[in-house]
N, C-alpha and C positions, 0 to 999 in steps of 0.2 A: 816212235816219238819224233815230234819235229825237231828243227833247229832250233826254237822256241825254247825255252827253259818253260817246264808249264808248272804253275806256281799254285799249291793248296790253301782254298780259303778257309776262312777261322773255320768255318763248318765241317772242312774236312782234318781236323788237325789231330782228329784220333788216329787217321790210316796210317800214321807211322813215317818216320824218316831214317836212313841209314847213320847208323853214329861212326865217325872215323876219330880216335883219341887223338892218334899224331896232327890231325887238321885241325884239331881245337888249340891245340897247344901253339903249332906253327901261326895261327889268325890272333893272339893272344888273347884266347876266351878260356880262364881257366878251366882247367878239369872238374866234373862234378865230384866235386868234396861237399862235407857235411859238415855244416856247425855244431860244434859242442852242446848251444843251448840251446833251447826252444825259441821257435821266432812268432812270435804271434802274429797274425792277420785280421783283417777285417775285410768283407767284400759288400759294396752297395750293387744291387742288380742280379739278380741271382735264377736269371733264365740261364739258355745253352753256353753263354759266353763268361757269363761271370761264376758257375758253377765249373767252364770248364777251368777257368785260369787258375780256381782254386785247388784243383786238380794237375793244373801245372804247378802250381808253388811247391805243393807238396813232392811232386815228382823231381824239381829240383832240388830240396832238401827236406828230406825225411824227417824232421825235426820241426818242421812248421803244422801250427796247432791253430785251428780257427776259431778264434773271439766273439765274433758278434757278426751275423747277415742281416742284412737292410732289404728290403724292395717291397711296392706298392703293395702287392701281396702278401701279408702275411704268410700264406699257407706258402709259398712259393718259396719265402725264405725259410718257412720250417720245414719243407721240403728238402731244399739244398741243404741244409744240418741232418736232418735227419738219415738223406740218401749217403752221407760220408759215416755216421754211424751204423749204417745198414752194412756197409761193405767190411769183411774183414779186414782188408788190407788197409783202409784206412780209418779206421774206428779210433784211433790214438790221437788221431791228427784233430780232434774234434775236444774244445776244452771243456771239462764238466760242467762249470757254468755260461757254457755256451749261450746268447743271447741271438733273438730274433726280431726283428717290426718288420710292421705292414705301414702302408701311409705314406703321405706326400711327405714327410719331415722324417723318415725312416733312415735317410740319411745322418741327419742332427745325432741320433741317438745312436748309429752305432761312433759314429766319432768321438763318445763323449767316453771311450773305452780306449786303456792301454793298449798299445800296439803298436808292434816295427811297421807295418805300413797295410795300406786300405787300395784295396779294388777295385774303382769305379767300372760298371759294367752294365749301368740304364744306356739307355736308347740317348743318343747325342745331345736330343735336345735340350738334355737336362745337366749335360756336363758344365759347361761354364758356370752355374750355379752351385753344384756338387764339387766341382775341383778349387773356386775361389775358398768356399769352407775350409777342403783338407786343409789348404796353406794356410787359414787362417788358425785352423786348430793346431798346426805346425807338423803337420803325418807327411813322414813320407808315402810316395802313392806308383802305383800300378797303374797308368791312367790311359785306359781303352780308347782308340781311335773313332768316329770321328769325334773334335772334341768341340762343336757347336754347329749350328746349323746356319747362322748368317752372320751378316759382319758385327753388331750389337754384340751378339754372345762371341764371335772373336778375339777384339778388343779388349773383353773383360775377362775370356781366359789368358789374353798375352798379358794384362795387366798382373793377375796371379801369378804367371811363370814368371815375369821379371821381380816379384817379390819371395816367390820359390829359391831362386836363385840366390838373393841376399841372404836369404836365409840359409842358404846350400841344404836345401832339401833333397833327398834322391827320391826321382822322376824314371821311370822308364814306361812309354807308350804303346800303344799295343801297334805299332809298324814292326811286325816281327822279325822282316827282311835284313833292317838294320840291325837284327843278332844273326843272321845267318851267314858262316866259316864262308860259304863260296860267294854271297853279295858281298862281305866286308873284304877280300882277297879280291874281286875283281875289278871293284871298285875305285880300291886302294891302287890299280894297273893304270886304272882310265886317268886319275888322281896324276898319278905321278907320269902321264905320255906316252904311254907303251901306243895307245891310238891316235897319237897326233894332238891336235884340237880338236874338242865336240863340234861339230856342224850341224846335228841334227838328234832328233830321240822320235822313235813314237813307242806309246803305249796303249795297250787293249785290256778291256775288261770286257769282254762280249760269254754272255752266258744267261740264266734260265732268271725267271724270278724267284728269290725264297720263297717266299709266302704270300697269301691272300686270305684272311680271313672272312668269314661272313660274320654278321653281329647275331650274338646269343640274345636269347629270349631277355628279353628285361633288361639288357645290358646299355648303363647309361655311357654317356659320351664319350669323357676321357675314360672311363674302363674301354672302353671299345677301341678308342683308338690308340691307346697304351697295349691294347691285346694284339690290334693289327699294325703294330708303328710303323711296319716298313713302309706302308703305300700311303703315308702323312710326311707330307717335307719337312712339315715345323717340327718334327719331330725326330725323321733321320736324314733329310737333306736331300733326299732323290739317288738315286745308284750311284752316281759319278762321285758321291760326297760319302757313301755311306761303304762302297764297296772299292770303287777306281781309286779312290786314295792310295791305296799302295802303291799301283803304278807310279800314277805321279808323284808320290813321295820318293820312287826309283829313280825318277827325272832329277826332281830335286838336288838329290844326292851326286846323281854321278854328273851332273852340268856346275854346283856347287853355288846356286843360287834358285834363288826363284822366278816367276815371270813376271816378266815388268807391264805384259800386256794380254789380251786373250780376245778373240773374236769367236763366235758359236753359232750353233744350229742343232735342232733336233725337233723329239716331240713323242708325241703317242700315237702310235701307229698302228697295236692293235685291242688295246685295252677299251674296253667298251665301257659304260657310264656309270656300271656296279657300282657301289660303295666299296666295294673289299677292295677295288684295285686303286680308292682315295682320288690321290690328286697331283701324284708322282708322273713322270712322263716316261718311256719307255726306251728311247736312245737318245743319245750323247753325241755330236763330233768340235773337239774343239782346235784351234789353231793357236798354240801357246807360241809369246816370244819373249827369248831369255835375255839376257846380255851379250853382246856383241852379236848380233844379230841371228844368234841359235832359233830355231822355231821345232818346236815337237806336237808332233799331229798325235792327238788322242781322242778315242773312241770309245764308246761305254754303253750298252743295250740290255734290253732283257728281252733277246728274242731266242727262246731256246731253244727251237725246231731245225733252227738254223743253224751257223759255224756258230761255232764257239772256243773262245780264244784267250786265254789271260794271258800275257807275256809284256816284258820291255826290253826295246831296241837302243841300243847308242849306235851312230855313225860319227867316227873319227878321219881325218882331215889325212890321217896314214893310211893308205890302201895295203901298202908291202907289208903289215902284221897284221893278219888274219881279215886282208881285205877291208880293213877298218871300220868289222863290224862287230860289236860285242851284245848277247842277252843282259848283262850285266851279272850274270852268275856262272860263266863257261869258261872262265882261268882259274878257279881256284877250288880246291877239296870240299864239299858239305862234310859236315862233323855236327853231327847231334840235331836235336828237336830244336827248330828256332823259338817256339811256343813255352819251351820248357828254359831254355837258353835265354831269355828276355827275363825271365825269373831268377835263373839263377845269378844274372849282369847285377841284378837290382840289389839281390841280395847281399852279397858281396860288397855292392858299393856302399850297401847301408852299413856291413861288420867291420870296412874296411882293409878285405881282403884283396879285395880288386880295384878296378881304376873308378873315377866317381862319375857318376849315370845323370844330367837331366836334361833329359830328351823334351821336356815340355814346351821351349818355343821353338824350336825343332819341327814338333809334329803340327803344333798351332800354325806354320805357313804351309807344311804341304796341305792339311783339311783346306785353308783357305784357298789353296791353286784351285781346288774343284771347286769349292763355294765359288770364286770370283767365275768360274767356267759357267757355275748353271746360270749366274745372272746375266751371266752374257746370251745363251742360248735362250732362257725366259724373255731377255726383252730385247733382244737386238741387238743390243747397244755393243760398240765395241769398248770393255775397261780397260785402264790400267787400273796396277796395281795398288797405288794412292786413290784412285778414286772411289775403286768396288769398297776397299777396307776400313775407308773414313765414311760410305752413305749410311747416313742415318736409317736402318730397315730391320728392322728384327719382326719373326714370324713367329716367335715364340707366343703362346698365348702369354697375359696378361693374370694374374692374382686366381691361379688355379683351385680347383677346389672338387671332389669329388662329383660334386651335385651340379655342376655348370653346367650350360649348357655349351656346346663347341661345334658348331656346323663345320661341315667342311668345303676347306679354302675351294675356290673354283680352278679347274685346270691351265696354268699359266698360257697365255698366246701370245707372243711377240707383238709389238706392235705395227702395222701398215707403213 
């Protein structure tokens, strides 16, 4: 294994992590206890990611019982119900008037149901829409990373977390890292000068593509590209926004702000004209600069034949401790599933056993560090950070509807 701390994507998050009790205690992330009473859930999205997290709820307390699933698919949400009743182990967790929709408004309808908190777990571009509701309907939420796809839907998710807040709603986002015992412990080191002053960061995301669908027979538009969302920006924002978030969310954190400026480049390098591969590009590099003149170089591809690399670097201004280089998870103990541990944060802060959780404008500036990075690399342009997060641009389609039609966007190319 490298120096590198190398870091499981939500895709791998069944392979397991070492649980250390004494690290959880020592990081002050309580021990997995169980609430006395049942906690009800709801989850909107209910492909691999929102069936898994329901999966994590449960796994942090055994007393969590599922309400109602949402997503475009009907069958997919009675799917996800029905595969928790299939299993014995969790056949309990599943409430007997459990509730399902299919539909663009599948959301509306499970919100319209009691419950300690909801899910969000569609494809990004639908978050800024789906999370202004939860606050509006007052749920606390679960709220999956990335959480928009340009500055329009930004704006209008920061505008819900800053009413989230009034409200003290509990928020925990799906940046898992910031529940994990050895990112919170080394973090906590960089924080308090054990490295000096930060001078520098990079972060990589270099790895394979998910997916590439081909379109089924008959299969109109938005089905198609709701089936294949990865390789549609309007939808999940391109790799840097949909995957590299973490990283840079690691930047964020351990520099203790965000960047003020970003200059880019990249492109598609081997994706040929197919539809399945949409209108996504294929690598990343950007040159982020932070406050006092910190710059963190980040990289983000989907060339999988190639290296392949997730990790994040801090460089501190102290050489004489540890050469004044940190992964950002190599001072302190890992203790438990951060996947399960981000569940059980939330829970907690909603029974009021634990500290109180809302990560929602939190996670809304690291998503926006990559958003402002692709539009730098899309058109040239060097932003700051007032500039990318106030242009007027949203890619979201417009007054969606099953039967629309929706071509797809042409491949972005900088300009001359």
């Amino acid at each position: 294994m490298s120096e590198e701390k190398k870091v499981f994507s939500r895709r791998d998050f069944g392979k397991g992590a070492i649980i250390g009790a004494s690290a959880i205690a020592s990081f002050g992330i309580p021990r997995m206890g169980h609430a006395a009473e049942k906690m009800k859930i709801g989850v909107i999205g209910c492909g691999g990611r929102g069936t898994g997290a329901v999966q994590n709820a449960i796994q942090a307390n055994p007393n969590v019982v599922l309400v109602a699933a949402g997503d475009f698919w009907e069958e997919r949400a009675k799917g996800c119900v029905e595969g928790l009743k299939n299993n014995e182990n969790l056949k309990n967790n599943v409430s007997p008037d459990v509730a399902f929709y299919g539909g663009l408004d599948n959301y509306k309808k499970v919100l319209e149901h009691d419950m300690d908190y909801v899910i969000l777990a569609t494809p990004p571009g639908f978050r800024p829409v789906h999370f202004e509701a939860v606050v509006e309907a007052k749920k606390n939420c679960f709220c999956e990373k990335p959480i928009a796809t340009d500055p329009n839907g930004t704006r209008r998710f920061m505008a819900a977390a800053k009413k989230s807040e009034q409200l003290k709603l509990h928020i925990v986002a799906g940046t898992q890292r910031r529940h994990d015992p050895a990112y919170q412990g080394t973090i906590q080191m960089i924080h308090d000068g054990a490295f000096g002053e930060v001078v520098a960061g990079r972060a990589y995301w270099n790895g394979g593509l998910p997916h590439a669908r081909d379109r089924r027979e008959g299969q109109k538009d938005l089905d198609y590209q709701l089936y294949n969302w990865y390789n549609f920006c309007w939808i999940c924002g391109d790799n840097i926004v949909e995957q590299h978030v973490h990283n840079l969310d690691i930047m964020n954190w351990a520099i203790g702000a965000h960047p003020i400026s970003v200059i880019a480049s990249g492109g598609r390098a081997w994706k040929t004209p197919e539809e399945k591969y949409g209108n996504i590009w294929d690598n990343f590099s950007c040159d982020y600069e932070y406050p006092n003149g910190v710059h963190v170089m980040s990289f983000s591809r989907h060339w999988g034949r190639s290296y392949s690399e997730v990790s994040e670097r801090i460089f501190g201004s102290n050489r004489d401790f540890r050469g004044g280089i940190t992964n950002c998870a190599d001072l302190a103990q890992g203790g438990g599933n951060p996947y399960v541990l981000e569940h059980k944060n939330l829970q907690d802060s909603i029974t009021g056993e634990g500290k109180y959780w809302n990560e929602a404008m939190q996670v809304a500036e690291s998503v926006f560090t990559a958003i402002m990075g692709r539009m730098a690399a899309y058109t040239g342009k060097k932003y700051t950070w007032e500039e990318a997060l106030n242009e007027d641009l949203s890619i979201v389609p417009e007054n969606m509807s099953e039967d629309m039609t929706l071509p797809v966007a042409p491949i972005p190319v900088p300009a001359n």
